[in-house]
NUTOR-884460 format. One record per atom (N, C-alpha, C, CB): x negated, z, y. Coordinates in steps of 0.1 Angstrom, whole numbers, plus 5000, padded with zeros to 4 digits. Atoms other than C-alpha are relative to their C-alpha. Glycine has a CB too. Layout:
<pts>
XZY...
</pts>
This chain:
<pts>
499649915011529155733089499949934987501450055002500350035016528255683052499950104989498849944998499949915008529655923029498950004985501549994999500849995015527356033000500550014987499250095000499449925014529756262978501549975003499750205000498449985006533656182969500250155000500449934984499049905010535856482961499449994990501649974998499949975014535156562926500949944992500250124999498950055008538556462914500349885002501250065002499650084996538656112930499549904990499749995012500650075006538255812910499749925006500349974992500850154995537055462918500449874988498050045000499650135012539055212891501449935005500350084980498850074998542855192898500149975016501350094993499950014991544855132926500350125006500649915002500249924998545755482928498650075006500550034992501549944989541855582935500049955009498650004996500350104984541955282963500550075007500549855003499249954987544655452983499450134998501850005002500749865000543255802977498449995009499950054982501449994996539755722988500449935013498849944990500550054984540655503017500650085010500449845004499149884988543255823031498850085000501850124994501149894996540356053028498749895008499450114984500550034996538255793042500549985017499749924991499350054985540755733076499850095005501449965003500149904992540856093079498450085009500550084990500949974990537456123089499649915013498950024993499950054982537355873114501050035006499949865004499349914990540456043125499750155009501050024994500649874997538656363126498649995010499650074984500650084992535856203143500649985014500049894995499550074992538456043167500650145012501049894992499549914994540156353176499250105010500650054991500949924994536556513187499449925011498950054989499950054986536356233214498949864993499450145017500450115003534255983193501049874991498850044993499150045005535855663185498849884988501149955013501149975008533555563153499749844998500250104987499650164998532255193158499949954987499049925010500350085015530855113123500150114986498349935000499849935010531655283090499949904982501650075004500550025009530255253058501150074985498650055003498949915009532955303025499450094993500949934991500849945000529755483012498949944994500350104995501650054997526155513011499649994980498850165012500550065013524655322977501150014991498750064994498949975013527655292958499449954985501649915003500750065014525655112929499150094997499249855002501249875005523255482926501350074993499050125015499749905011524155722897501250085007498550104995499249874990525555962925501249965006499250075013498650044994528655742936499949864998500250035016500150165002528855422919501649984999499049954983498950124997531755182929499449904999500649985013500250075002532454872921500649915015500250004986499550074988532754532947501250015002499749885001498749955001536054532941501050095004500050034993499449864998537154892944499550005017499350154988500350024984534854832981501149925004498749945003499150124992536854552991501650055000499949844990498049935000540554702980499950115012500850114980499649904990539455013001499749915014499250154998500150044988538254823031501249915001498649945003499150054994541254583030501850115003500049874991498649904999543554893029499750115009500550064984500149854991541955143052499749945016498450114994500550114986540754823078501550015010499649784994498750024995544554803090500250165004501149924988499849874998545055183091499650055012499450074990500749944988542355243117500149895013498350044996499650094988543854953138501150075008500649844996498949974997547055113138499650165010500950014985500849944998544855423148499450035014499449974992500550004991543655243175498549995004500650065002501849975003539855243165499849834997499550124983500450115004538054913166499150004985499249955012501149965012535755043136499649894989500550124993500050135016534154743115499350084983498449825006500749995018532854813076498249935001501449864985501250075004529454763070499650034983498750055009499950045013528454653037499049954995501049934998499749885013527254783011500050125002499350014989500749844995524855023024499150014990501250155002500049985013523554992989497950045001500849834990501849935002519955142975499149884999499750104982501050115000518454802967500549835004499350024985499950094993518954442983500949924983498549935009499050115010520354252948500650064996499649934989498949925002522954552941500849955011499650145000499150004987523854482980500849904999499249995013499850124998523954112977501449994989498649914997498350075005526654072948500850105006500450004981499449974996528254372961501049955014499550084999499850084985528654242998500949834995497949975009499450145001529553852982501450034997499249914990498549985004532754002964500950055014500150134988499149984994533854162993500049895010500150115004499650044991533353913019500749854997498950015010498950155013534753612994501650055005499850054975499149954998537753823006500749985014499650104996499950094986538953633039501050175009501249794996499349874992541054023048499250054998501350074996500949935002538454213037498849945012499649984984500150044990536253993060500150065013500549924999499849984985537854053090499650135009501549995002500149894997537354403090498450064997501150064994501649985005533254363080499249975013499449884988501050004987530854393110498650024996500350135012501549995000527654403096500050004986499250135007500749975018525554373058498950105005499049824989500749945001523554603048499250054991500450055004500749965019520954703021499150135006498549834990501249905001518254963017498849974994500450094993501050075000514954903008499050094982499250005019500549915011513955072972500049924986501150144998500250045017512754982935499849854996501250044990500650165006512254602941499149965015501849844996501050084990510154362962500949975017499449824990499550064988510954302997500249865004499250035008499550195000511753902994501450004994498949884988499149955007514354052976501549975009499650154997499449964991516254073007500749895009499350085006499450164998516753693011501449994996499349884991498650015000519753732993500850045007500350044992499149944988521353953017500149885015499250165004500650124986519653663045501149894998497949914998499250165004521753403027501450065005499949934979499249934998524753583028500750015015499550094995499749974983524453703067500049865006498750105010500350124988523653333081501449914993497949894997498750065007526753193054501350045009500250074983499149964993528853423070500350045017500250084993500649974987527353453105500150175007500849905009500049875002527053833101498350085006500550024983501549925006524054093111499850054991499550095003500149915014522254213085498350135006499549844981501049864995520554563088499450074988500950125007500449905011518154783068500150145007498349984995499449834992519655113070499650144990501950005001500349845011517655353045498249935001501250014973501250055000513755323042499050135004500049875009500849954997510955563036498749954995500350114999501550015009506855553031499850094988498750055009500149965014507255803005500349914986500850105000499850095011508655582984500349865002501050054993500250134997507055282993499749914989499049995010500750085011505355202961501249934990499050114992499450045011508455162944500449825000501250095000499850174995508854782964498749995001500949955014501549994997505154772961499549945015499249914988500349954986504654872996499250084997501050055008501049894995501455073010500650075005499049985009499349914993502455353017498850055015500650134988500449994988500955383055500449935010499050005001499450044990502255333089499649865006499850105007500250124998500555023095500749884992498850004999499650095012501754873063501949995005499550114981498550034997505454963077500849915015500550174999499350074987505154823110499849814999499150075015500150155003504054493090501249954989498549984992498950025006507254533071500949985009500350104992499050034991509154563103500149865007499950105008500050124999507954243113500449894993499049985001499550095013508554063080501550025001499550044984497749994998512254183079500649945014500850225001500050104989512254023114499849935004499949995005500050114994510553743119500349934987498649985008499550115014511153603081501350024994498950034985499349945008514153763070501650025012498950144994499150004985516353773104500950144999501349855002500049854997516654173102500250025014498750074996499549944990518454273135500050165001501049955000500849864993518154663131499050084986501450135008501149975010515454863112500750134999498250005005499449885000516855243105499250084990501649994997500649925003514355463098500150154998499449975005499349925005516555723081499050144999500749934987500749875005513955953070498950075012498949954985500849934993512456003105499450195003500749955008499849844993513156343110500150114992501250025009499849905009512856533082499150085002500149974986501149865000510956893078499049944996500350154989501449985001507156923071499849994980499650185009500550005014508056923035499849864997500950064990500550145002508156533037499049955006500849935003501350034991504856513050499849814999498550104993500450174995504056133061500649915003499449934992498850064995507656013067500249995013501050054994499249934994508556133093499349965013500250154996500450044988508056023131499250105006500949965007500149904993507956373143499750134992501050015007499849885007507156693126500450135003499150024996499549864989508757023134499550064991501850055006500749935005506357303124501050135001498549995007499749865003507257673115499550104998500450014995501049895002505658013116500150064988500150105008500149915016505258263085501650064996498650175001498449955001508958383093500749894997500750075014499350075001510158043092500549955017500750064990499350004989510958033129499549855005499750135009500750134992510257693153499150055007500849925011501750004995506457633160499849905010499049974988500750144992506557313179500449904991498249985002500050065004506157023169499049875002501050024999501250115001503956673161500149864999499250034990499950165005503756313169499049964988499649895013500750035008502956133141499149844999500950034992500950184995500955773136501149914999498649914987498950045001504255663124500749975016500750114992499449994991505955743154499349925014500250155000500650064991503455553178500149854996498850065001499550115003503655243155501449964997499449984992498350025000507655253149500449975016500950144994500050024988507355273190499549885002499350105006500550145001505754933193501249955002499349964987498850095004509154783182500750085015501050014981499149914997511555053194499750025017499950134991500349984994509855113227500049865012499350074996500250084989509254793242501349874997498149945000499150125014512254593219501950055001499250064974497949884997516254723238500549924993501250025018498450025005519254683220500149835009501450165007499550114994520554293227498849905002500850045013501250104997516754133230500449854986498050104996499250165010517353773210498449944996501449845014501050065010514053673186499749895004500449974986500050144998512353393198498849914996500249995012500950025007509853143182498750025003500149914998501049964995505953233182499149954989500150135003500850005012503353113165498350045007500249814992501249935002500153253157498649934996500250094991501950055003495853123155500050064986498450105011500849905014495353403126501350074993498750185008499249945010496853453093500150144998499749954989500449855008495853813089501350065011497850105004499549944995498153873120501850005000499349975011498249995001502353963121500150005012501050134992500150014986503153833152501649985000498949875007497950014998507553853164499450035017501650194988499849994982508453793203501549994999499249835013498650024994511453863218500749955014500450124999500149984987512953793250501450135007500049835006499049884995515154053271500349965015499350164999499450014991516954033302498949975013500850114999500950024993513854063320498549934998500050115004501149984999511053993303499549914985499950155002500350075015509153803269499350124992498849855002500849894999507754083249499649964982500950175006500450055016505154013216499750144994498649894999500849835007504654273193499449914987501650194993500950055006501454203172499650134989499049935010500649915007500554393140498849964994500850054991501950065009496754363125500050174996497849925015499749865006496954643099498450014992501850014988501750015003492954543093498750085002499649915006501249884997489854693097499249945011498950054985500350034983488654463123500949965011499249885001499150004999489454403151500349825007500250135005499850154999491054043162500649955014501049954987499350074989491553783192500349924994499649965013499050095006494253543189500449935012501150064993499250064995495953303209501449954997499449935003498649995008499753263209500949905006500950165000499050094995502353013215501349994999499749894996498749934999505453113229501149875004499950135014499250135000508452823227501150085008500649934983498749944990510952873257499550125009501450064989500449924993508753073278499849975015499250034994500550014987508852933311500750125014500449845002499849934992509153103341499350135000501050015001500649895003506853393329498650055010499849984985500950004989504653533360499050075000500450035009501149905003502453793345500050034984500450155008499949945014501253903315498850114998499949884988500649894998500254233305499950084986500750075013499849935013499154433274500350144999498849984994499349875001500354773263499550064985501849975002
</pts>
C-alpha cells in the first residue's frame, strides 16, 4: 500500500499533522486487517518529494516512528518501505534521514525509489544506503513511456537491459513494473493489452513484446533466487545468473541487431548436470 492523496485538510509540518496522518495511516492497515489481509509492507506514501504530496524526511520518519509501534500493538508485522519516491536522489536523502533514526529503523523493511527525470546511475545512492544498512532496495514505479526522461530507449529490449543493470550493477532485488496493466490508452507500456469494442465492452486481449521480455526475468527468476557471479566474452551482452533451489539460471540480454555467441563463466557452479536453453 502507497497512498497517493492525504485528506485535504491534513498537513505535513507539526506534530499535530504526524499523529493525524499516522491514525489515518493505521486505519487502513486496520481496514485491510479486518478483511483477512495482514499487510506485510507499507509505504507512508507514494513520492512524497512530487508536487501532489510533498513531505518532508522528517515528517516520514516522526510518522513511521509513531505509527511502527501502533501496528505492533495491532499485531501486524508490517515493515515501512522507504521513500517510494519519484526519482533516486529525492529517495536517497529522504530514506538517509529516516534510517539515521535507529527507532525509525527498526520498523524499515525495504528502500525504495522510482525511476524518472534523471539518469539511472543515479540509483547508487540508494545502493550505498541499502549495503550501509543491510536493507533491500527495490524499484517500485517504472514505465517505457517515460523512458526518455532518464535517457532511456524507450523499447522493450532497452528495458530488459535496464533490468539487468539495476541487478547485476546496482543490487536491485525486485523490479515493479507498475504500469503493466494499464488500458490500450497507454499503448507500449503495458505487458498485456485489454482491447474493447465500439460500446466499450471487453474484446480480449494481447501479449505484448514487453510481456515476453519482462518474462525472461520473472518467469525463469522465483522469489528467494540469490545473484550469483558471471562473467561474460562480449561487451555488447547483459549477462545476470542466479541460482535457485534447484537450479543455475542465466538470463542474457543482446538488445542488437545481430545476432551473438558467447561463452560464460559461472563462479560456484558445481554440481550442474545439464544445461539447456529457453
Amino acid at each position: 500500500l502507497s497512498p497517493i492523496d492525504r485528506e485535504p485538510w491534513m498537513g505535513v509540518t507539526g506534530p499535530h499533522d504526524v499523529a493525524e496522518y499516522s491514525e489515518w495511516l493505521t486505519w487502513q492497515a486496520a481496514h485491510l486487517q479486518r478483511l483477512g489481509l495482514d499487510l506485510p509492507y507499507l509505504s507512508v506514501a507514494n513520492e512524497p518529494s512530487h508536487t501532489q504530496n510533498p513531505m518532508s524526511g522528517e515528517f516520514i520518519r516522526d510518522v513511521i516512528k509513531l505509527t511502527g509501534p501502533k501496528l505492533r500493538r495491532m499485531g501486524l508485522k508490517t515493515m515501512f518501505v522507504v521513500p517510494d519516491d519519484i526519482r533516486s536522489t529525492a529517495a536517497a536523502k529522504t530514506a538517509a534521514i529516516v534510517l539515521a533514526d535507529p527507532q525509525a529503523r527498526q520498523y524499515t523493511g525495504a528502500l525504495a525509489t522510482h525511476l524518472y527525470d534523471e539518469p539511472v546511475e543515479n540509483i547508487s545512492k540508494m545502493q550505498i544506503l541499502a549495503g550501509k544498512y543491510s536493507m533491500p532496495l527495490w524499484m517500485t514505479e517504472y514505465s517505457i513511456t517515460l523512458a526518455s526522461s532518464m535517457g532511456q530507449e524507450r523499447s522493450p529490449f532497452a528495458t530488459a537491459n535496464l533490468i539487468g543493470t539495476l541487478i547485476g550493477q546496482y543490487d536491485v532485488s525486485a523490479f515493479d513494473y507498475q504500469w503493466a496493466f494499464f488500458g490500450s490508452w497507454e499503448q507500449g507500456s503495458q505487458l498485456i493489452v485489454l482491447n474493447s469494442d465500439a460500446e466499450g465492452a471487453y474484446a480480449g486481449y494481447e501479449r505484448t513484446k514487453m510481456y515476453y521480455v519482462l518474462g525472461q526475468f520473472s518467469r525463469y527468476v522465483p522469489p528467494g533466487s540469490r545473484r550469483i557471479e558471471v562473467e561474460s566474452q562480449s561487451a555488447s551482452l547483459n549477462v545476470t545468473a542466479f541460482r535457485t533451489d534447484t537450479s543455475i539460471v542465466v538470463v542474457v540480454v543482446n538488445d542488437g541487431i545481430a545476432a551473438e555467441t558467447d561463452d560464460f563463466r559461472i563462479k560456484g557452479a558445481l554440481g550442474i548436470g545439464r544445461v539447456r536453453s529457453v
